[in-house]
KEKE-3310 file (N, C-alpha, C; in steps of 0.2 Angstrom, whole numbers, plus 5000, padded with zeros to 4 digits):
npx = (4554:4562:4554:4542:4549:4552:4541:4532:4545:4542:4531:4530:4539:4531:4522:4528:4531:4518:4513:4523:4523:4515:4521:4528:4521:4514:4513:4498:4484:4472:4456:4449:4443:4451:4458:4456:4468:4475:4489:4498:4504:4498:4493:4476:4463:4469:4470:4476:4479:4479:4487:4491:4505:4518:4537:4542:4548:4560:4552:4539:4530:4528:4523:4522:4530:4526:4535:4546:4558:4574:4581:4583:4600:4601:4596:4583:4565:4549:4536:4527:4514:4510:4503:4499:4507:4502:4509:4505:4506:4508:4505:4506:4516:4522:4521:4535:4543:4542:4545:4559:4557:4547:4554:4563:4555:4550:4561:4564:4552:4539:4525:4521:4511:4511:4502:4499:4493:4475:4476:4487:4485:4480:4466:4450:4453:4443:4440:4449:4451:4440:4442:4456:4450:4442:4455:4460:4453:4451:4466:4465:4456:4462:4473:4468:4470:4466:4467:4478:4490:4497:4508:4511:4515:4514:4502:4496:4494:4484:4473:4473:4467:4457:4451:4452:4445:4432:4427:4425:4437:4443:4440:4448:4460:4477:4490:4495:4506:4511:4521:4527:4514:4503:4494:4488:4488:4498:4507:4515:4502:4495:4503:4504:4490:4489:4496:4490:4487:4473:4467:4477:4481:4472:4472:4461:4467:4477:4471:4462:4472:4476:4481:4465:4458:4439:4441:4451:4447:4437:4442:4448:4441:4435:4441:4456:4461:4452:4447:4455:4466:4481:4492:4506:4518:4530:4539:4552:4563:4567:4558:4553:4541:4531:4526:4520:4533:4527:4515:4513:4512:4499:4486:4476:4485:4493:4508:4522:4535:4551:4563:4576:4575:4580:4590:4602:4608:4604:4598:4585:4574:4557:4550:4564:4558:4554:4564:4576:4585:4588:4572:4566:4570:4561:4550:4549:4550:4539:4529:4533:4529:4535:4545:4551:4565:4576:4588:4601:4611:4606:4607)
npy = (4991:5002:5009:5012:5022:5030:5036:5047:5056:5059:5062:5075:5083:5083:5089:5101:5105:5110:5120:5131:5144:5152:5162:5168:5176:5185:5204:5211:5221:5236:5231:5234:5244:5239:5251:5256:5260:5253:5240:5235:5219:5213:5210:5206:5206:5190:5188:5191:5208:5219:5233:5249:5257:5258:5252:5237:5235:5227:5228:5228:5218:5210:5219:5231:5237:5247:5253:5249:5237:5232:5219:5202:5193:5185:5191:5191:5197:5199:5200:5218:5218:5207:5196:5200:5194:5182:5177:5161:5159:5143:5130:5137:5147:5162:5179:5186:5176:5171:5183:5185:5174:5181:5194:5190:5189:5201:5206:5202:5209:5208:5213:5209:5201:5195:5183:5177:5164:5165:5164:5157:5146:5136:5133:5128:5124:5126:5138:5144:5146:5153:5165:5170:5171:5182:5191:5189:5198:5213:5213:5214:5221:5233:5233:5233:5220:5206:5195:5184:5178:5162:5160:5142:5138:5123:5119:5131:5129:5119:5124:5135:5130:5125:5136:5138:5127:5127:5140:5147:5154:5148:5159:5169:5165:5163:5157:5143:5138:5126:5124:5109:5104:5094:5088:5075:5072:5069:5057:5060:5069:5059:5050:5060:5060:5045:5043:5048:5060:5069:5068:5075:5083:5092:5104:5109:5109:5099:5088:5087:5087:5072:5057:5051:5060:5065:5078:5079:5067:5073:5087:5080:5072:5070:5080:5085:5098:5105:5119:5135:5138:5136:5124:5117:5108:5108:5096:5089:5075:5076:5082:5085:5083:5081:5066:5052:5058:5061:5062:5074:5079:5081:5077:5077:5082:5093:5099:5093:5093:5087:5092:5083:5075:5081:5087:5078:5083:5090:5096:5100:5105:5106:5120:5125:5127:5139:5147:5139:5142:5135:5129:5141:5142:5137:5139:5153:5149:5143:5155:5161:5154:5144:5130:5119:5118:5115:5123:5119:5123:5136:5150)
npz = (5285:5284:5270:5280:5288:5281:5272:5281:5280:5265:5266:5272:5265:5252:5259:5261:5250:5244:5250:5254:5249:5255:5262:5253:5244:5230:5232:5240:5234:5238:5233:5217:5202:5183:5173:5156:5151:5161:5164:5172:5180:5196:5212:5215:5229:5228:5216:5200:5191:5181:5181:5178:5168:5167:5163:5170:5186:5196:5208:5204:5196:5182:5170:5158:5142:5131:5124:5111:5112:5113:5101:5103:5105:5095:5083:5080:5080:5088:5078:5076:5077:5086:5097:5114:5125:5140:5153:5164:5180:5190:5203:5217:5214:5214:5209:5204:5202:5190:5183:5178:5165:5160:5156:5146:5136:5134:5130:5116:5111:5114:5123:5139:5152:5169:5178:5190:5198:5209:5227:5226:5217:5227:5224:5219:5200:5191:5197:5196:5183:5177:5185:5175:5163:5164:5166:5156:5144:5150:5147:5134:5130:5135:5126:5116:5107:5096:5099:5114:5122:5127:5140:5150:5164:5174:5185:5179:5165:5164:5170:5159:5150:5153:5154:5139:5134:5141:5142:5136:5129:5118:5106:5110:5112:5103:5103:5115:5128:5135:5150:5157:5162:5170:5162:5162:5173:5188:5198:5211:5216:5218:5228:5239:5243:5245:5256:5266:5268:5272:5260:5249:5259:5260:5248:5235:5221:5221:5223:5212:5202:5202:5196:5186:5191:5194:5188:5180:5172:5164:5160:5149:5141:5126:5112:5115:5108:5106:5096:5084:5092:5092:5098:5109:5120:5131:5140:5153:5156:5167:5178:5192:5200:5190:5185:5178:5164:5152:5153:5153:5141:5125:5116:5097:5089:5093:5099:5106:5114:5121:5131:5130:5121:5110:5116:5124:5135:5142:5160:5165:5178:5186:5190:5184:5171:5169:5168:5161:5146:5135:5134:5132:5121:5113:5118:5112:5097:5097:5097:5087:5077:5072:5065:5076:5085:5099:5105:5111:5119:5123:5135)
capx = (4555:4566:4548:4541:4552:4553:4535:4534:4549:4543:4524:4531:4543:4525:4519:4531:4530:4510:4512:4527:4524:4511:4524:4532:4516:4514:4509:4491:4482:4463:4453:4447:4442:4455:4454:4458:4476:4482:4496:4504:4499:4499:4489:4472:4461:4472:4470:4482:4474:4484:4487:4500:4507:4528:4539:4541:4554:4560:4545:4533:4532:4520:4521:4523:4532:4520:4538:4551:4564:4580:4580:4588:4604:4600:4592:4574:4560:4542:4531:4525:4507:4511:4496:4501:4508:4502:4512:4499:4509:4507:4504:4512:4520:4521:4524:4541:4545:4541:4550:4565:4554:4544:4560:4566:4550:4550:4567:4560:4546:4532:4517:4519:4511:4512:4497:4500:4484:4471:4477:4492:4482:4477:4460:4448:4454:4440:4437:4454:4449:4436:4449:4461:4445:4442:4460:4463:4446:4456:4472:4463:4453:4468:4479:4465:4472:4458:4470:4484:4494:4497:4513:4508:4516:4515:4495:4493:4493:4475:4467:4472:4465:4449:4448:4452:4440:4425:4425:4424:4444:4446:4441:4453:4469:4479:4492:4495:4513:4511:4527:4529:4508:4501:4487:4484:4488:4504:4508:4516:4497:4492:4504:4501:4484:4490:4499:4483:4487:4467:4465:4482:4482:4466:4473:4459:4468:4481:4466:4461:4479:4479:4479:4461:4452:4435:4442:4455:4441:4430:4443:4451:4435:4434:4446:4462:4464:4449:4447:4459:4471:4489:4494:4513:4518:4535:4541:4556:4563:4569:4552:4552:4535:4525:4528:4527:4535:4523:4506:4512:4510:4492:4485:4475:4485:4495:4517:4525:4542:4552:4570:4578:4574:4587:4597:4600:4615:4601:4596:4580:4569:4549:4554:4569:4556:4554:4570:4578:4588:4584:4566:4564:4571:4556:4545:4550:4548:4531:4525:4532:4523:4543:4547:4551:4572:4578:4593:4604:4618:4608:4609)
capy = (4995:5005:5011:5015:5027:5036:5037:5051:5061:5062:5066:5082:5084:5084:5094:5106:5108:5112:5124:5133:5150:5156:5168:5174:5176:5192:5208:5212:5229:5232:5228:5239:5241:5242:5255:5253:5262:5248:5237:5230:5213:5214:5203:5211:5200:5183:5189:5194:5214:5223:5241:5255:5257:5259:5246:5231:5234:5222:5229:5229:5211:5207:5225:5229:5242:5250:5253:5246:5236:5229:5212:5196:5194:5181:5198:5190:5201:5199:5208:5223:5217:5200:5195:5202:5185:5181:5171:5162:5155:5136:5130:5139:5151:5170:5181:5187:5167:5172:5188:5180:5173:5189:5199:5187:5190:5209:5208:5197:5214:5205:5216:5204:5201:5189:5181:5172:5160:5167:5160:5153:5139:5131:5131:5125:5126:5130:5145:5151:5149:5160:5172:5171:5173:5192:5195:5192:5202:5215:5214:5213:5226:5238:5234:5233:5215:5203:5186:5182:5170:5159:5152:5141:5132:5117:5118:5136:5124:5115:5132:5140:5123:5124:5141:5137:5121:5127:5146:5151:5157:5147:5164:5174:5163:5160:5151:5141:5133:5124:5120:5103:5104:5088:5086:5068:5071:5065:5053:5065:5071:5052:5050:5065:5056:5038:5045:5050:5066:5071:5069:5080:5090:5098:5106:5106:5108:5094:5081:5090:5083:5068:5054:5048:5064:5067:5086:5076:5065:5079:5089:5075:5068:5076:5085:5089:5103:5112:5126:5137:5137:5132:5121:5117:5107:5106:5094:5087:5071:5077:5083:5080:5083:5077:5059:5051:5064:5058:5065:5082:5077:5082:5073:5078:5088:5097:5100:5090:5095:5083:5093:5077:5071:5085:5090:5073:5081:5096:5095:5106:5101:5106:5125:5127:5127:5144:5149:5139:5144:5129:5129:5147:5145:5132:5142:5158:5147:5142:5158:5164:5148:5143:5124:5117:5115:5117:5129:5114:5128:5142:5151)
capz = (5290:5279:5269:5286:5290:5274:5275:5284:5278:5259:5269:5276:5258:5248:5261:5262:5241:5241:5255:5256:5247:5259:5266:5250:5240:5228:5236:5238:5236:5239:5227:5213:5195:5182:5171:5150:5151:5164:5161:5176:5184:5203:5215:5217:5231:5228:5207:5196:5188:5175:5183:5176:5162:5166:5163:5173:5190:5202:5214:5198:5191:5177:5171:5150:5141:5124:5117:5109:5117:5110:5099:5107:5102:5087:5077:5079:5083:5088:5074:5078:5078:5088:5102:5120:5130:5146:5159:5169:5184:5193:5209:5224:5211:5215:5203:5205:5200:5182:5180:5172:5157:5156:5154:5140:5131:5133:5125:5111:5109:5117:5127:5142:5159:5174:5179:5197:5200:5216:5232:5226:5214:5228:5224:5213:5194:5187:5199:5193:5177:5179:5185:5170:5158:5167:5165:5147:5145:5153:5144:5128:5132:5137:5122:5107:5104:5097:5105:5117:5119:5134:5142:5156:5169:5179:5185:5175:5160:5168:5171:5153:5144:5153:5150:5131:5131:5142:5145:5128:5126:5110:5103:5112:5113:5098:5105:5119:5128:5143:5154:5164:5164:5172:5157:5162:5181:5191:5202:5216:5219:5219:5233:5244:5243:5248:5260:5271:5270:5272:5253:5246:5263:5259:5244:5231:5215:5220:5224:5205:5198:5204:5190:5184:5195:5192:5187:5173:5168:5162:5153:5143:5137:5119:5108:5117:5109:5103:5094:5082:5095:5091:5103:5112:5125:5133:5147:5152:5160:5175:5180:5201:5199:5184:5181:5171:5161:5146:5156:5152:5132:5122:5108:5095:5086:5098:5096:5113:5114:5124:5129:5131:5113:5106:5119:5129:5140:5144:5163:5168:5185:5184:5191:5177:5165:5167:5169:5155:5139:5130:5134:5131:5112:5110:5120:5106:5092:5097:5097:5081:5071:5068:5067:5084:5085:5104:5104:5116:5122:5123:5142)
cpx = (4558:4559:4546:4545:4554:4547:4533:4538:4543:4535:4526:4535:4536:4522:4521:4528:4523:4510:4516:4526:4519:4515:4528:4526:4515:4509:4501:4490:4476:4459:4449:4446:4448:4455:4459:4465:4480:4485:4500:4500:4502:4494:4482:4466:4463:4472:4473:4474:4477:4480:4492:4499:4517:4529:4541:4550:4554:4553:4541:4533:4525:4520:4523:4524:4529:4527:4544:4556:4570:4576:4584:4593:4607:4597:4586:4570:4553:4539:4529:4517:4506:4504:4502:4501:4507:4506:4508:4505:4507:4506:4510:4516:4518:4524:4532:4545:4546:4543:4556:4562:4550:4550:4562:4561:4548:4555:4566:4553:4540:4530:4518:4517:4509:4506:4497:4492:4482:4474:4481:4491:4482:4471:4458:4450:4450:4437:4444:4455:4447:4438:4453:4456:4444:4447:4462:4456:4451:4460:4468:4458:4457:4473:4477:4468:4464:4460:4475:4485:4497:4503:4514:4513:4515:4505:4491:4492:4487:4473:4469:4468:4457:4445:4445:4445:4433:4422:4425:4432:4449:4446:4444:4462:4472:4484:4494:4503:4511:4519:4527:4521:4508:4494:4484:4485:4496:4503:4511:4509:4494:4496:4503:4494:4484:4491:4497:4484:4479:4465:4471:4481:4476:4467:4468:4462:4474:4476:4465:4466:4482:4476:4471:4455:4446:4437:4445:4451:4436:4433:4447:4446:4434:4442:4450:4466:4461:4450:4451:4467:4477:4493:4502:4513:4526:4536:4548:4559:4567:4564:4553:4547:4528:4529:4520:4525:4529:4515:4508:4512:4502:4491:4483:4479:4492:4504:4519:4532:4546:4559:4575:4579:4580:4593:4597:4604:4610:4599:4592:4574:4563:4552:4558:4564:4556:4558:4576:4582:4586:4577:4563:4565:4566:4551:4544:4547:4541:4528:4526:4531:4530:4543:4551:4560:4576:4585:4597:4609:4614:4607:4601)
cpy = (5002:5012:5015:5020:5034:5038:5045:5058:5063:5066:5072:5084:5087:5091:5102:5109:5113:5117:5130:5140:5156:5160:5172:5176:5184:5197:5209:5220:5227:5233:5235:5239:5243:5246:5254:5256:5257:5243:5233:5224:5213:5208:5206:5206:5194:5183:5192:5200:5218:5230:5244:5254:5259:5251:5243:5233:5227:5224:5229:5224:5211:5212:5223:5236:5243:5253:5248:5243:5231:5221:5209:5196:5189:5187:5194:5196:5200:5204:5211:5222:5210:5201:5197:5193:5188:5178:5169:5155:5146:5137:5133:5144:5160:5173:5183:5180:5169:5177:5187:5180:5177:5193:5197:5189:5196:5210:5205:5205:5212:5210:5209:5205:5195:5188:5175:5169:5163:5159:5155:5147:5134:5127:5127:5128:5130:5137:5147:5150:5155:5167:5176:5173:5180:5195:5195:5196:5208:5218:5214:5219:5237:5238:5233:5225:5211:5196:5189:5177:5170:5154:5149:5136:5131:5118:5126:5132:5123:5123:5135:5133:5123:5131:5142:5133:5124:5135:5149:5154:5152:5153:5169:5172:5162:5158:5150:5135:5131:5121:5113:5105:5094:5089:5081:5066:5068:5062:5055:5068:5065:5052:5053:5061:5050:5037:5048:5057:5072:5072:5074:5088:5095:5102:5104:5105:5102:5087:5082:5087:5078:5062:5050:5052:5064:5077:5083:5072:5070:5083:5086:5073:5077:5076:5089:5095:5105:5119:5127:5139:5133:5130:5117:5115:5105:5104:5090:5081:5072:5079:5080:5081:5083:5073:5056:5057:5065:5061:5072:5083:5080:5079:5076:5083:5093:5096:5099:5088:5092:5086:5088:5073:5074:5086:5084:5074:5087:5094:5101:5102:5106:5115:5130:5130:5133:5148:5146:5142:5141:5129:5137:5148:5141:5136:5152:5155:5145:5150:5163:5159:5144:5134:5123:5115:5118:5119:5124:5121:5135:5144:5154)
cpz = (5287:5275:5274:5287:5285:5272:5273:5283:5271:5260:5269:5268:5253:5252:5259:5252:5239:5246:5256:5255:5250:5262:5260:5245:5236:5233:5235:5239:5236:5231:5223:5205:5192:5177:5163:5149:5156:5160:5167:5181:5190:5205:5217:5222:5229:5217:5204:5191:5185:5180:5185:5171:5162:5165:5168:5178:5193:5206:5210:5194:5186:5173:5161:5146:5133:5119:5116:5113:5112:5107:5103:5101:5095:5082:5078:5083:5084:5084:5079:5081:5083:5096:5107:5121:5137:5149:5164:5173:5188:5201:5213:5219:5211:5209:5201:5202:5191:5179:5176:5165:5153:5153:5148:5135:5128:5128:5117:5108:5108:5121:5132:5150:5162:5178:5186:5199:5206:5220:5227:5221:5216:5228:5219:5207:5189:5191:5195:5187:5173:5179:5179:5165:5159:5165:5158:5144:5145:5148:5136:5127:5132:5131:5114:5104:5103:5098:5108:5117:5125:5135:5150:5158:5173:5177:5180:5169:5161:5167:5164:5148:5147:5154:5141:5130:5135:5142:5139:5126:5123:5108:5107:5114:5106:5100:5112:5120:5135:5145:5161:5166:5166:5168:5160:5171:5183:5198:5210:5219:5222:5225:5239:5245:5247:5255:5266:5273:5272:5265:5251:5251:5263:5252:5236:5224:5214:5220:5213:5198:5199:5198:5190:5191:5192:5187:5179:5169:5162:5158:5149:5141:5129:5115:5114:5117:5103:5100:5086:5084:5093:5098:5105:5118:5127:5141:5147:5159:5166:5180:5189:5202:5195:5183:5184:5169:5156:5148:5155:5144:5130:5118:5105:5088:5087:5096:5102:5109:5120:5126:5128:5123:5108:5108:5126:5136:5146:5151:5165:5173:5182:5185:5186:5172:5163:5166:5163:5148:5135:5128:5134:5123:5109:5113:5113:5099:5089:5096:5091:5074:5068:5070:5072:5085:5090:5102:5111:5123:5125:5133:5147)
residu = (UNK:UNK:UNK:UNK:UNK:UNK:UNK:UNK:UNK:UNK:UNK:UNK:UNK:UNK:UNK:UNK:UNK:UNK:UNK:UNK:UNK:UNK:UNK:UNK:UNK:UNK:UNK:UNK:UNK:UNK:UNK:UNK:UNK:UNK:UNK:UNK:UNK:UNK:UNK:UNK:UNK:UNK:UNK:UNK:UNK:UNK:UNK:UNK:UNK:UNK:UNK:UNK:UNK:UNK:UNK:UNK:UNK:UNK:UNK:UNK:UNK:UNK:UNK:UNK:UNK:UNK:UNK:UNK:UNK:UNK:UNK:UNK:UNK:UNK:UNK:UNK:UNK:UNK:UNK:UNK:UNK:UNK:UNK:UNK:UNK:UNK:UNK:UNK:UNK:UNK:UNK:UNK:UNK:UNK:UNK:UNK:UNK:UNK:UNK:UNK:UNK:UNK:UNK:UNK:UNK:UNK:UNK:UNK:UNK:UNK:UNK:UNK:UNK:UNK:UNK:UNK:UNK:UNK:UNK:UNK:UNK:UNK:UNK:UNK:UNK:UNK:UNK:UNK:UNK:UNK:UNK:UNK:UNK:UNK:UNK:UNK:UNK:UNK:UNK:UNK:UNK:UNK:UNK:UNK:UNK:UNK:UNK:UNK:UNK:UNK:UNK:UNK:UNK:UNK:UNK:UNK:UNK:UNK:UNK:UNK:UNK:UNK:UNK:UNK:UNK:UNK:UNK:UNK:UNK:UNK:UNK:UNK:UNK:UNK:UNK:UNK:UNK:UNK:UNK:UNK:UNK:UNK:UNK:UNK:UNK:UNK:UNK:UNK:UNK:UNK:UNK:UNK:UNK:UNK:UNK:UNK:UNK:UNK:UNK:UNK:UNK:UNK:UNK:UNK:UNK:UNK:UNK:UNK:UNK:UNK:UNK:UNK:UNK:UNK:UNK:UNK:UNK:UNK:UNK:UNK:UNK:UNK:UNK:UNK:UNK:UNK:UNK:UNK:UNK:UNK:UNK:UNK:UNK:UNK:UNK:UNK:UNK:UNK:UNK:UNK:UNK:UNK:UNK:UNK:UNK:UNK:UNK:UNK:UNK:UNK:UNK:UNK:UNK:UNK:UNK:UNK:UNK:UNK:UNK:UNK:UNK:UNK:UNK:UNK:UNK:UNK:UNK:UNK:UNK:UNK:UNK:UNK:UNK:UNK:UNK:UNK:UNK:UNK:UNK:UNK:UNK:UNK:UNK:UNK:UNK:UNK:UNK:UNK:UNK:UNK:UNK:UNK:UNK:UNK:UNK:UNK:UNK:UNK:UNK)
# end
């Protein structure tokens, strides 16, 4: 009885998660080419489109400043020459969500922009791969770099790996961090599902994330991590939406960063990741090729 009634509620809970952000979704302008001076990611028909070149306001997310910005307060610095990072956002994730980790990265003296998936990343994966393949184009195009470098979370992880593995951006990524990505699917998509939601409510990229989909079938099969790409995975056991935790892991090869393995006191939900201290000192040390040793304390 107990089950019965609970039903229901976590129905509407899941729902509520894959749907909510349709009312704060980044701004849209009309659609237009960009031209090789842009610089700031905006939302251009449901797709992030570098255009500007100032630095990055509260009203202006994704945006990327050509000079110099202070080091973080350990003295590190990103060489001068370091690949533009992108931030390609997750499901339901507008850009402004990702501002926080761009800013750490600007101050870091990263080239960075905020790449929110079309239509919120409800759709199909491999269309918004498609997408993300034009935008690093794009950014690579506008800043003379011959890689970027990609930090993904939740389902932007999925859509940067099968841009990696099938759309040809081996050769344009050199490294690659996913956050709390569902590689091998979660269980939370499997339920929406069970839960006769219509198949995960209609939402194709959660039917896409559900363990043992035809979509996960197809990019797992092979080398998990093709290429020359340097590969990084950070997940953490608090995760309220990737379980198992252990499904947002890579083989082949790959660096899976567990916070919990260092810092056992550390508490960060699926969300935190971006926002983090801990997982921002493991997300910095990946992209400067540095031995993996989460920073427990930092803020």
């Amino acid at each position: 009885m107990l089950l019965r009634k609970a039903v229901p509620v976590l129905a509407l809970a899941l729902t509520a998660v894959l749907t909510f952000p349709a009312a704060a979704a980044a701004r849209t302008v009309p659609d237009g080419s960009a031209t090789p001076a842009d610089a700031t990611a905006t939302t251009v028909s449901g797709a992030a489109r570098p255009t500007g070149v100032t630095p990055v306001s509260a009203a202006s997310v994704g945006a990327v400043s050509e000079d110099p910005v202070p080091a973080a307060a350990d003295g590190l610095r990103a060489l001068a020459g370091a690949n533009p990072v992108i931030v390609v956002g997750g499901l339901s994730g507008f850009a402004a969500v990702y501002e926080p980790l761009a800013a750490r990265l600007r101050a870091d003296g990263y080239r960075v922009w905020i790449y929110p998936l079309p239509n919120l990343g409800l759709g199909d994966i491999t269309a918004s791969a498609g997408s993300l393949r034009s935008f690093v184009s794009q950014v690579r195009a506008g800043t003379g770099a011959a890689k970027v470098d990609l930090v993904a979370h939740s389902e932007g992880g999925l859509v940067s790996r099968y841009y990696i593995k099938n759309l040809g951006g081996g050769d344009a990524v050199g490294r690659y961090v996913s956050l709390g990505t569902p590689q091998y699917g979660t269980y939370v998509a499997n339920i929406v599902a069970f839960l006769g939601l219509g198949s995960c409510a209609g939402v194709v990229a959660c039917q896409q994330m559900t363990i043992g989909s035809p979509f996960l079938a197809a990019l797992n099969a092979g080398d998990d991590t093709p290429g020359q790409v340097r590969w990084t995975t950070v997940r953490t056991w608090q995760d309220e939406l990737v379980r198992p935790v252990d499904n947002a892991t890579l083989a082949d090869g790959a660096t899976n960063v567990l916070i919990q393995s260092r810092c056992p006191l550390r508490v960060v939900g699926h969300l935190g990741l971006v926002a983090d201290g801990t997982t921002y000192s493991v997300i910095r040390q990946a992209l400067r090729d540095q031995p993996v040793n989460p920073a427990c304390l930092a803020l």
